[in-house]
N, C-alpha and C positions, 0 to 999 in steps of 0.2 A: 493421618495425612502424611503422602510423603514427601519429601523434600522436594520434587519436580511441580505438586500442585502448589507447594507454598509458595515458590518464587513466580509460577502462573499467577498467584494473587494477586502478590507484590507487585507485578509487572501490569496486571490489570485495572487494579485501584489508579496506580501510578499515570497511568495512560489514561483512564477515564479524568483525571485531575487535571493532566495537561493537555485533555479535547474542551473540560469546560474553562481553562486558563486560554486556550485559544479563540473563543467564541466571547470572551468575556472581558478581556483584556483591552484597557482600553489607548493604550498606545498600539500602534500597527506591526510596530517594530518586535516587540513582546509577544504579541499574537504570532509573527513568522517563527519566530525562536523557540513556542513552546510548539509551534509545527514541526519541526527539527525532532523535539524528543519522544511526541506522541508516534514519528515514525519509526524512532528507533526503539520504543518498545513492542513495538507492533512486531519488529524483528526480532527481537528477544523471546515473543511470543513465537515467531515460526520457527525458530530454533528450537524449543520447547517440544514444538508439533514435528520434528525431524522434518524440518523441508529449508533444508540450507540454500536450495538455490532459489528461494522464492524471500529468504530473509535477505542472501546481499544484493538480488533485486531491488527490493525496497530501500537498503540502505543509499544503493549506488544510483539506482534512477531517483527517488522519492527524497530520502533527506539530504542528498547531494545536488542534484540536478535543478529539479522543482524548486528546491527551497532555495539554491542560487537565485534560481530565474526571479522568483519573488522578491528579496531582498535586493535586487537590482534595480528590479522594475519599482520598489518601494524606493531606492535611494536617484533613484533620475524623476522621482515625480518632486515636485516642491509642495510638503507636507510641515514644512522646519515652522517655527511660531506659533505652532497649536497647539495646546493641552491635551487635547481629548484627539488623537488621529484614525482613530476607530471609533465613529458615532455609532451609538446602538441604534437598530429602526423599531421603528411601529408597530411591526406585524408579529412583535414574538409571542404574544398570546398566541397565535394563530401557529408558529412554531412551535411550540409547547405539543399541542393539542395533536400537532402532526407526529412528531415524536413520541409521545405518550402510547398513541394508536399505532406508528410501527413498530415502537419496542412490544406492545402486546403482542401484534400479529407474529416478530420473530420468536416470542416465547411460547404463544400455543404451537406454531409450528414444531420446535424443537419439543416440546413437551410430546404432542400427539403422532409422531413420525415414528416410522417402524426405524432400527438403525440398521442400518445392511450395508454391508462394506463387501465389496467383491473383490476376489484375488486370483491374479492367476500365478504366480510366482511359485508359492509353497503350499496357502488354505493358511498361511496363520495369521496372513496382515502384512508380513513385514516380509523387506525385500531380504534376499538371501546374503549371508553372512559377506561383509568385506565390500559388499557396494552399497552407497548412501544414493539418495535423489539425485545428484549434481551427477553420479557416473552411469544412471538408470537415464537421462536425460539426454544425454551424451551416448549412448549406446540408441535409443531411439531416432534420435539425431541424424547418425553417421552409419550407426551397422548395416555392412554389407547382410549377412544374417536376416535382418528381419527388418519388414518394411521399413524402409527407410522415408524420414521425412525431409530430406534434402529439397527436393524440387519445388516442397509447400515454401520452405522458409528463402529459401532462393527466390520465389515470385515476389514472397513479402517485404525480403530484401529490395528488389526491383522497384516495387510502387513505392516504396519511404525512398526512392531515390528520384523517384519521377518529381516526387510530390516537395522534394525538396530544391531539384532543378527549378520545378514551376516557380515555387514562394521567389527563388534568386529572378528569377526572370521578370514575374509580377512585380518585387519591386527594385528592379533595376532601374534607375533615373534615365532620358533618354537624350 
């Protein structure tokens, strides 16, 4: 093995430890914190996979953003005076058995799937010397060159502005 699958382990174990510390965890507080680090090895893993801009995605939306919002929304609730502020429910037999059955179904799939990777760059996988994903992204993006997806991400821009206008208006007091 070589040193890039070893540290994929490490980062996998690690992360599979701090998804069942988050589900298991029986302060609420603990559970967001070990959310923080299962996403930051999730990045570690897509660094691993060469897709840098899809790791400080995750770092900057997911264990920045999200995990504020969370530990905000956990410290304006009144939760203080109880032991236990993650009660476990009922139904995790019934979770179990759901899990069980999708990790099956993700392992036959991966086991019985043809692996075919398409390229059009070079034929060997990988993009050409001296540009990473983040400058391949960025050329898709803006280049006059080749279709350009300015006008998609400009609409998209548009409606997350609409839709942000609305939320200010909706609860504006009157």
């Amino acid at each position: 093995m070589d040193l890039t699958t070893v540290i994929f382990w490490i980062f996998a174990i690690l992360l599979v430890a701090s998804a069942l510390l988050v589900v298991g965890s029986r302060r609420i507080v603990h559970s967001a914190l070990a959310l923080v680090v299962v996403f930051a090895l999730a990045a570690g893993i897509y660094v691993i996979l060469n897709a840098e801009f899809i790791a400080i995605v995750q770092i900057l939306i997911y264990a920045g953003a999200v995990t504020i919002l969370i530990l905000f929304a956990l410290m304006l609730t009144r939760i203080s005076g109880r032991q236990r502020t993650n009660p476990t429910n009922g139904l995790w037999p019934v979770a179990l058995i759901v899990c069980v059955l999708l990790g099956g179904t993700i392992i036959y799939a991966v086991t019985s799937s043809f692996r075919l990777i398409q390229d059009t760059s070079n034929g060997s996988g990988q993009l050409p010397a001296g540009i990473n994903n983040v400058v391949r992204i960025g050329q898709l993006l803006y280049s006059p060159q080749t279709y350009s997806y300015v006008l998609p991400f400009e609409i998209a821009s548009l409606v997350l502005l609409v839709a942000i206008v609305g939320a200010i208006v909706i609860g504006r007091e009157d």
